[in-house]
C-alpha positions in Angstrom: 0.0 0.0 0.0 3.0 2.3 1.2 4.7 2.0 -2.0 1.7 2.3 -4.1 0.9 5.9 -2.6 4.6 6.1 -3.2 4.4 5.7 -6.8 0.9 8.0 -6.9 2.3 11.1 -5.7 5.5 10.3 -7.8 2.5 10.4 -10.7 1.0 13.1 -9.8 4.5 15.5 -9.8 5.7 14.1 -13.2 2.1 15.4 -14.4 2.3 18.8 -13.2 5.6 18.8 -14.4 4.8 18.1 -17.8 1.7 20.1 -17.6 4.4 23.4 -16.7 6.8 22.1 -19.2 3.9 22.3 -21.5 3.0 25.9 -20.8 6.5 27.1 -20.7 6.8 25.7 -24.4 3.6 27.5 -25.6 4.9 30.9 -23.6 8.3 30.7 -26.0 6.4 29.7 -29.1 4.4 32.8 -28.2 7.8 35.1 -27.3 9.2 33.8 -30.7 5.8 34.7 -32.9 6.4 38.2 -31.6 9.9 38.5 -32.2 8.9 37.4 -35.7 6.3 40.2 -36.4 8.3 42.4 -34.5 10.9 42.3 -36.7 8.9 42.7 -39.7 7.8 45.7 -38.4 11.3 46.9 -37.9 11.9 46.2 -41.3 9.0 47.7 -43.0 9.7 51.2 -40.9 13.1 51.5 -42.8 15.7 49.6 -40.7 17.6 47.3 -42.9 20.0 44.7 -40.8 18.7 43.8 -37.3 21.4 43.0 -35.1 21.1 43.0 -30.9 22.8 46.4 -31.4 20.3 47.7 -33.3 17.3 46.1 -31.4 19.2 48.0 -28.0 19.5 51.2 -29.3 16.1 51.8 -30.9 14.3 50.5 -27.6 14.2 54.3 -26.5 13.1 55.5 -30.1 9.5 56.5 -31.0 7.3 55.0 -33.7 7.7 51.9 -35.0 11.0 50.8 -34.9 10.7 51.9 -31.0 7.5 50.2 -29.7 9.1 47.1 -32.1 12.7 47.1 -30.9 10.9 47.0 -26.5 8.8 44.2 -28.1 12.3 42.0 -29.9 14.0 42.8 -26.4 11.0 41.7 -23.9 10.0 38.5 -25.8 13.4 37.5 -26.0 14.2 37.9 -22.0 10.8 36.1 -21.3 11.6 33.4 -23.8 14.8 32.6 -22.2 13.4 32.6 -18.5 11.3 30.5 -19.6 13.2 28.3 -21.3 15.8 28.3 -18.1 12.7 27.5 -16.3 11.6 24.2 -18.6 15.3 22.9 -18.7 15.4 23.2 -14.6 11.6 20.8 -14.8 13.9 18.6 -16.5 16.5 17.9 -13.9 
């Protein structure tokens, strides 16, 4: 009995682990469909090679290429904590 509640609760963590891996995927798939669009927007206000560089020092601009750099930047940090996050489920 003792080890069959053993291997329940054992159960039960592996699911909500998998059920947070699971999120944490959909959160980066989410971060990397912004970066995406963001950078098409970066690219359709004029800005012609996006390197981190670039993304850094428009973040303060206005317009476009602003509000798009903040989003490239944020997505990106979230993405990686989150990733961090789902490779630390693993261990």
């Amino acid at each position: 009995m003792v080890e069959k509640d053993h291997q329940e609760q054992k159960n039960v963590s592996y699911g909500a682990k998998v059920v947070d891996f699971k999120q944490l995927s959909k959160n980066v798939s989410s971060a990397k469909s912004t970066i995406l669009e963001s950078s098409a927007a970066m690219i359709s206000a004029g800005i012609g090679a996006l390197y981190w560089w670039t993304v850094v020092g428009l973040i303060g601009a206005t317009g476009t290429a602003g509000l798009a750099a903040y989003q490239i930047y944020s997505a990106s940090n979230s993405a990686k904590a989150d990733m961090k996050e789902a490779y630390n489920l693993l261990k």
